[in-house]
N, C-alpha and C positions, 0 to 999 in steps of 0.2 A: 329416056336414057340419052339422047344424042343432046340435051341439056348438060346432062354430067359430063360427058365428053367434054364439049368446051370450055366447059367451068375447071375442069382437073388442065386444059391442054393451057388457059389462060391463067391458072393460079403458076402453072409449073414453069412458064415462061417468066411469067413475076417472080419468081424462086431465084431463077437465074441468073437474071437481069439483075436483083440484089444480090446474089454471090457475087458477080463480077464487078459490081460496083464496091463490094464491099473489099474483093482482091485487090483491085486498082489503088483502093486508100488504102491498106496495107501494104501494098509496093512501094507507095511515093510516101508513105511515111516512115519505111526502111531505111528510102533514099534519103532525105529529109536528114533522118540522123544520124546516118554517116557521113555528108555533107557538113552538118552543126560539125562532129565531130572531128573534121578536118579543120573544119575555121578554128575552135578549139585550140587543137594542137598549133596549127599558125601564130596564134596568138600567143600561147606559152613561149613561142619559139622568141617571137616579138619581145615580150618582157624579159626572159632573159637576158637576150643583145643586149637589150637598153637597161639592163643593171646597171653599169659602170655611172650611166648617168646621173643617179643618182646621187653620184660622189661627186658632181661637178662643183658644187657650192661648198663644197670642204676643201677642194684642190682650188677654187680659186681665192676663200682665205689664204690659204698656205704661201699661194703666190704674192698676193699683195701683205703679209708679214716679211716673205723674204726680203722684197723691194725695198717695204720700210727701211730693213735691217742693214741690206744692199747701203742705201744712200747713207744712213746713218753710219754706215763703214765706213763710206768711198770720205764723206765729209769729214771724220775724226783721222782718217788717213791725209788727211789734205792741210789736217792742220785745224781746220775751223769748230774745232770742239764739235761737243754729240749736237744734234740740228733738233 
């Protein structure tokens, strides 16, 4: 009998010792993805801001037609026909 005793006091600590290991990796993988979940959000936050940017290659055609259009002014004002 004092066989089974050790054998139930040795299985029941291995019991344990798997729950807690098994609580620990369900704690940090809680943690884990509410952490993801923050970077996540950061990251939307990030693309939004940098929307506008998107538009930079369309605002700087815009500008170098004006320019064009600028000096093609300033020269047919100046007298020297369209350039």
């Amino acid at each position: 009998m004092n066989g089974w005793i050790v054998g139930y006091l040795v299985g029941g600590i291995v019991v344990v010792v798997v729950v807690l290991v098994l609580l620990a990796l369900i704690f940090e993988a809680r943690r884990t993805a509410i952490k993801a979940e923050e970077i996540a959000a950061g990251l939307r936050v990030a693309r939004d801001r940098s929307d506008p940017l998107q538009a930079l290659d369309d605002t700087a055609g815009a500008v170098e037609r004006i320019t064009e259009l600028a000096a093609t002014a300033r020269s047919v004002l100046a007298g020297g026909g369209p350039a």
